[in-house]
Each structure stands twice: as structure tokens, then as C-alpha cells.
Backbone of each chain as ProteinMPNN parsed JSONL, in Angstrom:
{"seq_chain_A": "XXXXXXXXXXXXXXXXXXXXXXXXXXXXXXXXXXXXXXXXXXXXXXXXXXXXXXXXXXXXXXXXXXX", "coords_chain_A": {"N_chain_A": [[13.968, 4.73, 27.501], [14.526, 5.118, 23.893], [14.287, 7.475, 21.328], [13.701, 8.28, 17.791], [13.951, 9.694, 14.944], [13.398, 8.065, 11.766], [14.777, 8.225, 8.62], [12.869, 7.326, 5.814], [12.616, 5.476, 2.244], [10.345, 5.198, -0.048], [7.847, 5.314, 0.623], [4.812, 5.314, 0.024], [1.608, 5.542, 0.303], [-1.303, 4.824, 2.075], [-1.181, 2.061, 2.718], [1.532, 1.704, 2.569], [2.12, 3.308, 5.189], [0.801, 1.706, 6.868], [2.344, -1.059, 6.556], [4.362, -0.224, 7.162], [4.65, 0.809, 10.234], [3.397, -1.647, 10.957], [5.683, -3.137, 10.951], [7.657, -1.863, 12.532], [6.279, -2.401, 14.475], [5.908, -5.242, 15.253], [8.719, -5.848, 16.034], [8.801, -4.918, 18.168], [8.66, -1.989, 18.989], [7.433, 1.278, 18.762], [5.923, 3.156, 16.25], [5.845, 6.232, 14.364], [4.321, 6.66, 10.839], [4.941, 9.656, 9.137], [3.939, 10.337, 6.406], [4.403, 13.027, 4.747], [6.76, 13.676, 5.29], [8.437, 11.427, 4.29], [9.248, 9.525, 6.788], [9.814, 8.134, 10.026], [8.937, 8.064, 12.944], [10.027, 6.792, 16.189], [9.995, 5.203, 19.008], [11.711, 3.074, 20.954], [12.544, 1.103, 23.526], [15.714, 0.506, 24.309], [17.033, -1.482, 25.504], [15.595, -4.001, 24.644], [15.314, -3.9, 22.29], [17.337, -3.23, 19.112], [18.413, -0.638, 17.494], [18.983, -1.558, 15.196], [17.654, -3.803, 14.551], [15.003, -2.678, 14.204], [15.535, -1.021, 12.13], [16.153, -3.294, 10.35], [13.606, -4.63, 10.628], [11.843, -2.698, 8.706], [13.102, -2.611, 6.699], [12.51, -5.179, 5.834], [10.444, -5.328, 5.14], [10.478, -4.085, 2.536], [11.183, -1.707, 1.941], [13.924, 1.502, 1.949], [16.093, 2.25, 4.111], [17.144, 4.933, 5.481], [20.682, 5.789, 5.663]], "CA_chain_A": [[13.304, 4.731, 26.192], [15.09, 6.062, 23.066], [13.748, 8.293, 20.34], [15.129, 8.447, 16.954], [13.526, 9.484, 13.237], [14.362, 7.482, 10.27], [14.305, 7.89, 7.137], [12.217, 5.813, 4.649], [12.358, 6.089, 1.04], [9.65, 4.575, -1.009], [6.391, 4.997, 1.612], [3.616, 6.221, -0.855], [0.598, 5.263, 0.38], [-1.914, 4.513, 3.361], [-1.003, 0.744, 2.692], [2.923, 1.527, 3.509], [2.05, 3.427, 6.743], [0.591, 0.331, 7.65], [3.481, -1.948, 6.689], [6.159, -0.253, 8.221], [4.431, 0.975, 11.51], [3.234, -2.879, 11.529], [6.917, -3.834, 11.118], [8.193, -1.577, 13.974], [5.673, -2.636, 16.517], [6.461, -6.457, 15.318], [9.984, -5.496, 16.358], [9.174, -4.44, 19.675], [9.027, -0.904, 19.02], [6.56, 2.307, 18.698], [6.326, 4.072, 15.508], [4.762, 7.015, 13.565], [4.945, 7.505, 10.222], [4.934, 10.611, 8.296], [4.057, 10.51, 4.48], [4.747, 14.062, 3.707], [8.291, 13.842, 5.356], [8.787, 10.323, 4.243], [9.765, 9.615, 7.562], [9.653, 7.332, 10.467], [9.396, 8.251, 14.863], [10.335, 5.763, 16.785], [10.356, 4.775, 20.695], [12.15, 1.859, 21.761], [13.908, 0.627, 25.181], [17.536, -0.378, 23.919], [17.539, -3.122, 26.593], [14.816, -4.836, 24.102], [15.282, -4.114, 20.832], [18.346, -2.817, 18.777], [17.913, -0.075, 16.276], [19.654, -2.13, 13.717], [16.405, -4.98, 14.108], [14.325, -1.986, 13.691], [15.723, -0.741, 10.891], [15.611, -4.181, 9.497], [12.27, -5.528, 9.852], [10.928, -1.784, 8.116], [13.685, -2.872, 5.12], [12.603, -6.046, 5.326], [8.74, -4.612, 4.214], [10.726, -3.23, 0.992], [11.598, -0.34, 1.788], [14.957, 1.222, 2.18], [16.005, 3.15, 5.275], [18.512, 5.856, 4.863], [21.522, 5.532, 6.719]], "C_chain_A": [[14.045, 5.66, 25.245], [14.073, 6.757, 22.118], [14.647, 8.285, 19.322], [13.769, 8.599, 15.904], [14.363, 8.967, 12.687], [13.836, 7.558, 9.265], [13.942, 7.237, 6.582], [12.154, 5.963, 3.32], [11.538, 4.846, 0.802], [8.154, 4.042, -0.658], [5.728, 6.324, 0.864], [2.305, 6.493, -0.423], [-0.314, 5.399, 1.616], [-1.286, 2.848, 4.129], [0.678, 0.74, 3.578], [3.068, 2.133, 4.605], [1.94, 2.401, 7.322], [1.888, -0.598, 7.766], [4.384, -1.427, 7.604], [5.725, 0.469, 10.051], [3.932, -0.87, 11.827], [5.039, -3.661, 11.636], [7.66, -3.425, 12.153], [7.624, -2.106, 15.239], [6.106, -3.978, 16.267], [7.511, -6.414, 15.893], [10.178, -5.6, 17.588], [9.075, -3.161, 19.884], [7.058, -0.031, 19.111], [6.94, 2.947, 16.914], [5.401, 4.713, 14.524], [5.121, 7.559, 12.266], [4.852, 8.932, 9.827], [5.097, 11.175, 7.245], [4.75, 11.359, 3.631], [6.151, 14.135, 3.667], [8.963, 12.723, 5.048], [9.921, 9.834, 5.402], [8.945, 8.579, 8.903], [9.891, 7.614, 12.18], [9.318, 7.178, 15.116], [10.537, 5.453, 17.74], [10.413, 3.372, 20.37], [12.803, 1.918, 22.84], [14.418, -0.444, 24.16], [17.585, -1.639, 24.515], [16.793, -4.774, 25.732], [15.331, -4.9, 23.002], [16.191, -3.361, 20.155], [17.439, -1.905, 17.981], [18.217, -0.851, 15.033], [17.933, -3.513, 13.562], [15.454, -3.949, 13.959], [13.83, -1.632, 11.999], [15.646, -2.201, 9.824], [14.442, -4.789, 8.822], [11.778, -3.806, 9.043], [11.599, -2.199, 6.208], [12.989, -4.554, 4.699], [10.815, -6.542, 4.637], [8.87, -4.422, 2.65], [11.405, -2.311, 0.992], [12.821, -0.171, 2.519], [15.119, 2.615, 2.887], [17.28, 4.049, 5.294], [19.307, 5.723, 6.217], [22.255, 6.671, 7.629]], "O_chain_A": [[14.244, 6.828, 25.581], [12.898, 6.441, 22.302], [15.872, 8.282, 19.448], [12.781, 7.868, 15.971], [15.587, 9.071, 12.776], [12.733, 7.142, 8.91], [14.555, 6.169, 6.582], [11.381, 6.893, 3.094], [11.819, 3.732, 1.242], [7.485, 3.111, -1.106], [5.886, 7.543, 0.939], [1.801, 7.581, -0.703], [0.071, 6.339, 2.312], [-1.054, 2.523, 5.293], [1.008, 0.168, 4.616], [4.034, 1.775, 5.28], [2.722, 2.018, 8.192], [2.41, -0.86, 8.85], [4.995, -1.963, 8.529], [6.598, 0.53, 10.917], [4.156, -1.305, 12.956], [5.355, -4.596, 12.373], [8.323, -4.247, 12.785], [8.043, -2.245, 16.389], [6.92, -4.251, 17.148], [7.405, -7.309, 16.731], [11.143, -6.085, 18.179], [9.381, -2.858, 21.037], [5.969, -0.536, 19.385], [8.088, 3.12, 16.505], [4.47, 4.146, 13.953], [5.881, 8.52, 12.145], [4.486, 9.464, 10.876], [5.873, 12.074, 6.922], [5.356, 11.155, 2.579], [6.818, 14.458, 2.684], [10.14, 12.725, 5.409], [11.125, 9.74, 5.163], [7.749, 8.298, 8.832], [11.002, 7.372, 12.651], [8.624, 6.412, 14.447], [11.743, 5.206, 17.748], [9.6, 2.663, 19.777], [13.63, 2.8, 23.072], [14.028, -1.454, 23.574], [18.103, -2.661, 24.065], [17.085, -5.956, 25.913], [15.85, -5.954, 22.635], [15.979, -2.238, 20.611], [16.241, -2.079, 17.754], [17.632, -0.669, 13.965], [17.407, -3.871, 12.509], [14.619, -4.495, 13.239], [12.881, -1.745, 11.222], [15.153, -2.148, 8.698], [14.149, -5.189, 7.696], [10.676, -4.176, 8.637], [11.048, -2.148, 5.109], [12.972, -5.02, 3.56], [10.305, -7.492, 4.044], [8.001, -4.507, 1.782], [12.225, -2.039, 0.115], [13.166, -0.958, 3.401], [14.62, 3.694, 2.568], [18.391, 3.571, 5.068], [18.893, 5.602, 7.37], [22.993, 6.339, 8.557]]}, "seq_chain_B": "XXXXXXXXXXXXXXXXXXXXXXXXXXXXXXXXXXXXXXXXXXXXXXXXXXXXXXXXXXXXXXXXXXX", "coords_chain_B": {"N_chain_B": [[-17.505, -12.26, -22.971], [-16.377, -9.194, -21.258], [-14.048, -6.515, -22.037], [-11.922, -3.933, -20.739], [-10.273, -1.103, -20.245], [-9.79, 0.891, -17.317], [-8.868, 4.121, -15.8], [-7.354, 4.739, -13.49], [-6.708, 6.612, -10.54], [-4.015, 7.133, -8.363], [-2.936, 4.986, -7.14], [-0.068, 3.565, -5.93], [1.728, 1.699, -5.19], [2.898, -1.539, -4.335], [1.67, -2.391, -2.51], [-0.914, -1.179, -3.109], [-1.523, -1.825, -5.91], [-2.521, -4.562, -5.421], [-4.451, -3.887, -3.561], [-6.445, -3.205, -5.73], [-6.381, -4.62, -7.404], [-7.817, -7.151, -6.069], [-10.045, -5.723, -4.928], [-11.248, -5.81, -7.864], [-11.582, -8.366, -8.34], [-12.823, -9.532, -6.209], [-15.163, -8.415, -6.856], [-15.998, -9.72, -8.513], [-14.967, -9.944, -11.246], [-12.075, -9.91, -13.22], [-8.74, -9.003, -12.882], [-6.074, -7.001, -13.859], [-3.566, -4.818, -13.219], [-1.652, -2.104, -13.883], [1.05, -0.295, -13.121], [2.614, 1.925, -13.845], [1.201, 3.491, -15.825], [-1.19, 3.764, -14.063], [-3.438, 2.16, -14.699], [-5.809, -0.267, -14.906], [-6.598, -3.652, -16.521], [-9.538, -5.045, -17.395], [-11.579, -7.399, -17.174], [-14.608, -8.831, -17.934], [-17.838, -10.508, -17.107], [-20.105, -9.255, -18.629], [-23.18, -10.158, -17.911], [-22.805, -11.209, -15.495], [-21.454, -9.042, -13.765], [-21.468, -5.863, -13.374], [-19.945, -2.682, -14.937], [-20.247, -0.347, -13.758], [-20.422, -1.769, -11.253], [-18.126, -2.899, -10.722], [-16.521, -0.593, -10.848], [-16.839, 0.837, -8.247], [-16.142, -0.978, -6.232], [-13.57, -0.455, -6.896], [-13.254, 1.736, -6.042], [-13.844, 2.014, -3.398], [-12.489, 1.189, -2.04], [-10.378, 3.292, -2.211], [-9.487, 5.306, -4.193], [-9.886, 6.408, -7.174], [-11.85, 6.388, -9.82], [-11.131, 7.35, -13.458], [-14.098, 8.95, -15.417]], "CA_chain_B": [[-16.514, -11.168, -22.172], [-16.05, -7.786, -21.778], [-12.945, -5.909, -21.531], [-12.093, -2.597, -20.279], [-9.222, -0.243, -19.342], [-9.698, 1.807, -16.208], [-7.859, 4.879, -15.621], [-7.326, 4.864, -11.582], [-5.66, 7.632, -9.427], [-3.39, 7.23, -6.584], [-2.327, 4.192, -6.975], [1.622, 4.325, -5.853], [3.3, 1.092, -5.124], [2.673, -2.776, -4.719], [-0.15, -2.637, -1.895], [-2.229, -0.061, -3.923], [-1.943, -2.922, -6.783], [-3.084, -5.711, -3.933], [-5.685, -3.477, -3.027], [-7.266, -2.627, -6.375], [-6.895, -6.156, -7.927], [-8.317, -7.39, -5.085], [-11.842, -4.851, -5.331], [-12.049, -6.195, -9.108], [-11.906, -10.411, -7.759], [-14.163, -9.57, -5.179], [-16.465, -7.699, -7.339], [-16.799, -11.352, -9.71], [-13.939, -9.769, -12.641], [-10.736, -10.148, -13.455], [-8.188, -7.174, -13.069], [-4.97, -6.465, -13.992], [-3.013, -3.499, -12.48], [-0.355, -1.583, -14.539], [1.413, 0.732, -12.247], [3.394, 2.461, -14.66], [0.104, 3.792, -16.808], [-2.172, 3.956, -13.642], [-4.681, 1.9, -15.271], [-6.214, -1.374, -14.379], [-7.234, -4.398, -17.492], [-10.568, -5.304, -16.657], [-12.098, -8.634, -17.259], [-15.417, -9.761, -17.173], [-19.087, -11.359, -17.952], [-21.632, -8.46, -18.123], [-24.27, -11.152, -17.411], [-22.56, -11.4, -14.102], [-21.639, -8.017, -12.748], [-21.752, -4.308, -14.303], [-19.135, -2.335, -14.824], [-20.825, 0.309, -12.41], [-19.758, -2.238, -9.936], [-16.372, -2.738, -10.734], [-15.554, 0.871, -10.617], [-18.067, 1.169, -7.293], [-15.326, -1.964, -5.804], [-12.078, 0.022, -7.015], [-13.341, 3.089, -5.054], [-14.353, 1.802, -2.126], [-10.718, 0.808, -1.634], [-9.901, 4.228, -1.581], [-9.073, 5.119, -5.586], [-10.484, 7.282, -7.966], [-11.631, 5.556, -11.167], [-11.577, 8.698, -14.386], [-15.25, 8.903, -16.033]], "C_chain_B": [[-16.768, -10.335, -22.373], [-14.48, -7.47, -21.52], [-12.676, -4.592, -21.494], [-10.327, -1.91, -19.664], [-9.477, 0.59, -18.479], [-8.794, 2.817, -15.877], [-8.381, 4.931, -13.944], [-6.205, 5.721, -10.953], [-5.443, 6.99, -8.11], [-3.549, 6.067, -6.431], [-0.674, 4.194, -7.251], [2.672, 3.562, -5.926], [2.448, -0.487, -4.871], [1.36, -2.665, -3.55], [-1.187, -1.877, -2.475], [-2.373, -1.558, -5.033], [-3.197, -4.299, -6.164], [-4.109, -5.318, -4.004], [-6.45, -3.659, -4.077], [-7.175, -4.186, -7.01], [-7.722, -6.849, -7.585], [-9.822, -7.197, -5.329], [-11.87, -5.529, -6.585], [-11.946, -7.921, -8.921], [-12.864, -10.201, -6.871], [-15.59, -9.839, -5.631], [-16.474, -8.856, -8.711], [-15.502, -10.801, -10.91], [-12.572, -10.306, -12.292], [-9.673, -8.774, -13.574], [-6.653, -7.865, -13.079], [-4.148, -5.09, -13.857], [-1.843, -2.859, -13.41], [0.075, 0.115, -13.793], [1.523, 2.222, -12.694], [2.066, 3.793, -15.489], [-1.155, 4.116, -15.764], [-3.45, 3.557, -14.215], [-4.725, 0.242, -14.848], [-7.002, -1.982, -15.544], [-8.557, -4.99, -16.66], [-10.984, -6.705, -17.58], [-12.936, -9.606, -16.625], [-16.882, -9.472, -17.377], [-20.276, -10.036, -17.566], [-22.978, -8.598, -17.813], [-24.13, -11.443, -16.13], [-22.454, -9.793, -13.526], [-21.396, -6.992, -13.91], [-20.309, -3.782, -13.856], [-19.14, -1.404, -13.707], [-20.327, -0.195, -11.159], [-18.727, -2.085, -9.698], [-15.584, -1.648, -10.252], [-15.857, 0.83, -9.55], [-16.536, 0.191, -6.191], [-14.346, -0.91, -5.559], [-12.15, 1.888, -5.702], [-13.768, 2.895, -3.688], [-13.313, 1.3, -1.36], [-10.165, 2.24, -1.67], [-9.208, 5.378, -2.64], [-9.921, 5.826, -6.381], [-10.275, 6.729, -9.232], [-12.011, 7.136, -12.013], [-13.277, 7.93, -14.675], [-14.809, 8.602, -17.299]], "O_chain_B": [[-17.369, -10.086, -23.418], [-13.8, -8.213, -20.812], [-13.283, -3.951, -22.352], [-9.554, -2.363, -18.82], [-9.351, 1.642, -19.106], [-7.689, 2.35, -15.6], [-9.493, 5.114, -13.447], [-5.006, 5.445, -10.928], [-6.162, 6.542, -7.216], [-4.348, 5.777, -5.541], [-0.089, 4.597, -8.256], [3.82, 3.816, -6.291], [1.287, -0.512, -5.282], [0.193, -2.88, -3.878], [-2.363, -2.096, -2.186], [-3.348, -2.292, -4.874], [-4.312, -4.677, -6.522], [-4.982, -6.06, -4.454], [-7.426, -4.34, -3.763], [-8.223, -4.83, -6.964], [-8.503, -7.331, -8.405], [-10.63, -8.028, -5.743], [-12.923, -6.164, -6.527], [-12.519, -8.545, -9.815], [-13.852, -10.932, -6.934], [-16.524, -10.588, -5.346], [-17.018, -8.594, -9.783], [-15.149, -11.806, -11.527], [-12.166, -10.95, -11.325], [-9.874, -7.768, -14.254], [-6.231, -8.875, -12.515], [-4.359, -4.302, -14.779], [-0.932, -3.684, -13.483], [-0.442, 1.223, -13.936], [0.966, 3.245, -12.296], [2.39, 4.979, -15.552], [-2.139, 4.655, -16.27], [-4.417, 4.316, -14.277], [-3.705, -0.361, -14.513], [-7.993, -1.339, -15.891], [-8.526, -5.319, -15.475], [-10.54, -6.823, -18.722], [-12.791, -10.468, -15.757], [-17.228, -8.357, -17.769], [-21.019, -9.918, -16.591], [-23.787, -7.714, -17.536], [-25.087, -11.895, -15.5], [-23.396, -9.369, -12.856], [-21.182, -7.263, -15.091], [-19.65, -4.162, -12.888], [-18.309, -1.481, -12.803], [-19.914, 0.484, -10.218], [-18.223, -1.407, -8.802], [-14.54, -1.598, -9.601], [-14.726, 0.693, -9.083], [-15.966, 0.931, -5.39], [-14.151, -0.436, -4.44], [-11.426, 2.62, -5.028], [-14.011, 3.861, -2.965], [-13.349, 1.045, -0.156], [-9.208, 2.301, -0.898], [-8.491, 6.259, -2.164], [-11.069, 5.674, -5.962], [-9.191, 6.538, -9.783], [-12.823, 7.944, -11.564], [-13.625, 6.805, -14.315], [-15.616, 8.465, -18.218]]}, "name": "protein", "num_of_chains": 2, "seq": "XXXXXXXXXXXXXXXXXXXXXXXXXXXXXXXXXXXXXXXXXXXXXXXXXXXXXXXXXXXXXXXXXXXXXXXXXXXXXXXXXXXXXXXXXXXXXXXXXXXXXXXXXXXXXXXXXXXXXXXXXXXXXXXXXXXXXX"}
């Protein structure tokens, strides 16, 4: 199982916790955000799910994931 | 008709709009969201619902309408 924060710019709300923790678990993943740090934890097993489809489906919510 | 401007806090980004449009269709009006200005166009038959409601809707989503 990996671990990794990511950055998120443009998670304001209660509404975009939801989106982008619903877009990581769609993924395959785990993830918690964190409003104040505009920020994103993350468990996945590699063997399942890439970080790069991670990082996609949360961009593909709107929002843009720092690299 | 009536019509009305709403000043609404803490609304931040496109699901806060969703949300609060949303509470004023529910609640029988017509709403319009303006992000930019934090205020919401209101629209709608004071023979059908009160404004009391409207606001009563927009806060129950989670939103702070001014007095």
C-alpha cells in the first residue's frame, strides 16, 4: 500500500471534499481531504491503481492537482 | 411576481451554486446564483411561498442568508 499527499488547488467547500474524495475512491483508492491545507492523503496498492489515474479522475472533478 | 436579491455567505465554487439554486427550486422559486457578488436573484409568487421560506431553504443547505 502506498501513501502519498497531493496537492489540490481550487477545493473550497464541503461539496469539493465530497467530489474529490468521491473521485479517489471511484479510482480505486482511499482519500482524505484537508480544506485548510488544500490538500489530498491518499492510500493506494500500485498493483491496482496508478497514481497518474488518481491524479486524473480528482482533475477530472475540476480541479487541478499540483505537480 | 416578486423579486429579490439575497446576500448569501460561503458560497465558494460551482457545487455551492448547485446547492443553493437547488434550495430556491425546491422551495417553489426561481434562483439565480452570482458567485462573483455572493448573492442569489430570487424569483417568485408570494401567493405561493414566502420569502421566510426561501431564505429558511438556502440555509438549510448550509449558507447564511444577510438580514
Amino acid at each position: 500500500m502506498q501513501s502519498v499527499t497531493l496537492k489540490v488547488e481550487g477545493m473550497s467547500c464541503n461539496h469539493c471534499v465530497q467530489a474529490v474524495e468521491g473521485a479517489v475512491t471511484k479510482a480505486g483508492a482511499a482519500g482524505k481531504v484537508n480544506l485548510a491545507t488544500g490538500s489530498v492523503a491518499v492510500e493506494y496498492d500500485d498493483a491496482k491503481v496508478s497514481l497518474a489515474a488518481i491524479k486524473e479522475a480528482i482533475e477530472d472533478q475540476g480541479y487541478d492537482v499540483a505537480k
